[in-house]
C-alpha angles and dihedrals in degrees: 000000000000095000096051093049089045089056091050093050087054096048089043090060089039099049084048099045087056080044096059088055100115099211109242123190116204123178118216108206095216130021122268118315137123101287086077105037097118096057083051091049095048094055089035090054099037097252093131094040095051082054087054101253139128103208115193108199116202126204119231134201148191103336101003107168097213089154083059098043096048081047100050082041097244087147140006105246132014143200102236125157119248090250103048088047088063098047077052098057092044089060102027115061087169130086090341118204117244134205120242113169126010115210096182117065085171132035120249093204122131156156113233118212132173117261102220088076098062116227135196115193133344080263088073095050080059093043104046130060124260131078139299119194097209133136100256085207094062112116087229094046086057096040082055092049087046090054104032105037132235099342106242088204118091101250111206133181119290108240093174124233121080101255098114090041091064098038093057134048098196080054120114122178140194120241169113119312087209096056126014107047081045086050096048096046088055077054097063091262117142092209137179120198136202130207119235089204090066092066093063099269109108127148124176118258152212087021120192103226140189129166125263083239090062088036080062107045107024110036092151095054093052088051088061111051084044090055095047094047094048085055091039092056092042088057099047086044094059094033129357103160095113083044103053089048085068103051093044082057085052096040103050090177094064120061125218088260095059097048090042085056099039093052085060096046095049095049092087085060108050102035094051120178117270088012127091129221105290102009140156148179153195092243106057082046101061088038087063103041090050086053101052088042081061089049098053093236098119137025098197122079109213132197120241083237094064094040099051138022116231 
């Protein structure tokens, strides 16, 4: 009898301790890579669950609007980029999406060239025929051309993959310093790449997002996922081996090389000197919002306050 009651006493703190669990949603805006691996870390390694949640991440792809969904409130939290949160915020004065954690403190944005052409600078991809694959409607793509002039490259649409890449040499792509150049060397491709970041045009990203309504009325909701992720990032950056398995589980199309590889090139990145993981100011905001203001992308001027939460 003992026993029995013993054993339902087990399964009743069990069944309350699942219960407990608040659900969470958070959109990924591409599908697993290393980008992410600390929000994968901090559900592989039960960061999320010890602070009584039960985070459901969900891949993205091509075109995913996470800025909308977290918006139209489809999920709690969101993967944006700082730029395109700030084009949100210009059209949407209602239940504005606000930026909680930054991975990124600098942009892993390129172009990738080959390196047989010897190139100087991005200003010679601009200045010199061939072709460059890039989305002409990309705010960087528009700060380069505002800087650089009339490309006199042919600038075509970007299809993603690095097929053409390897297959012409006259042939420049934008990127992801994490994945393509890794993905054309493999290839065969002897490749250079430069960041676009290093030309003054450089957004946070991979931005963990919520919406002011869920700032309001569930703060400490917000603090925890903040506090597991920040745990879950500090553990990929020192070793993110198990993490990485995962993801290759969950990415068929990268192998565990590539991500192994990718984790260690993205580190100078993301631990930046004088940041810490997941930091942002006032400064890097209004840079960016001026710049976009320049750029014509947005009428508003908004302040960094209303933009990120400290």
């Amino acid at each position: 009898m003992k026993t029995i009651i013993t054993l339902l006493f087990s399964m009743l703190m069990t069944s309350t301790a699942f219960a407990a669990n608040t659900p969470v949603t958070l959109a990924l805006n591409w599908k697993a890579e290393p980008e992410f691996g600390g929000f994968y870390a901090a559900s592989l390694q039960g960061f999320y669950k010890a602070q009584g949640l039960d985070v459901k991440v969900l891949e993205g792809g091509s075109g995913t609007p996470t800025v909308q969904m977290l918006a139209n409130n489809k999920v709690d939290f969101a993967i944006v980029s700082a730029d395109e949160l700030i084009i949100s915020q210009d059209k949407n004065k209602v239940n504005k999406v606000k930026a909680l954690f930054a991975v990124y403190q600098k942009s892993p944005y390129i172009v990738m060239t080959h390196a047989e052409r010897n190139f100087k600078s991005l200003k010679d991809v601009f200045t010199n025929e061939g072709f460059l694959s890039m989305q002409s409607g990309l705010p960087y793509y528009q700060y380069l051309v505002q800087k650089f002039g009339k490309p006199k490259v042919r600038v075509v649409p970007y299809l993603g993959g690095v097929s053409n890449f390897v297959n012409d040499m006259t042939f420049s792509q934008q990127g992801f310093i994490t994945i393509e150049p890794l993905s054309a060397e493999k290839a065969g491709a002897k490749v250079k790449n430069f960041l676009i970041a290093d030309e003054g045009f450089n957004p946070y990203l991979v931005v963990l997002a919520t919406t002011e309504e869920t700032l309001k009325n569930k703060p400490e909701l917000v603090q925890k996922v903040l506090a597991a992720t920040r745990e879950g990032w500090a553990h990929y950056l020192k070793d993110p081996k198990a993490t990485n398995e995962h993801m290759a589980k969950l990415n068929k199309a990268i192998d565990l090389e590539t991500f192994n590889k990718a984790a260690d090139i993205q580190k100078p990145l993301i631990e930046t000197a004088g940041t810490t993981v997941g930091s942002m100011t006032d400064d890097r905001w209004d840079t960016l919002v001026q710049q976009m203001k320049k750029l014509k992308l947005i009428k508003s001027t908004p302040k960094a306050a209303d933009l990120y939460v400290k």
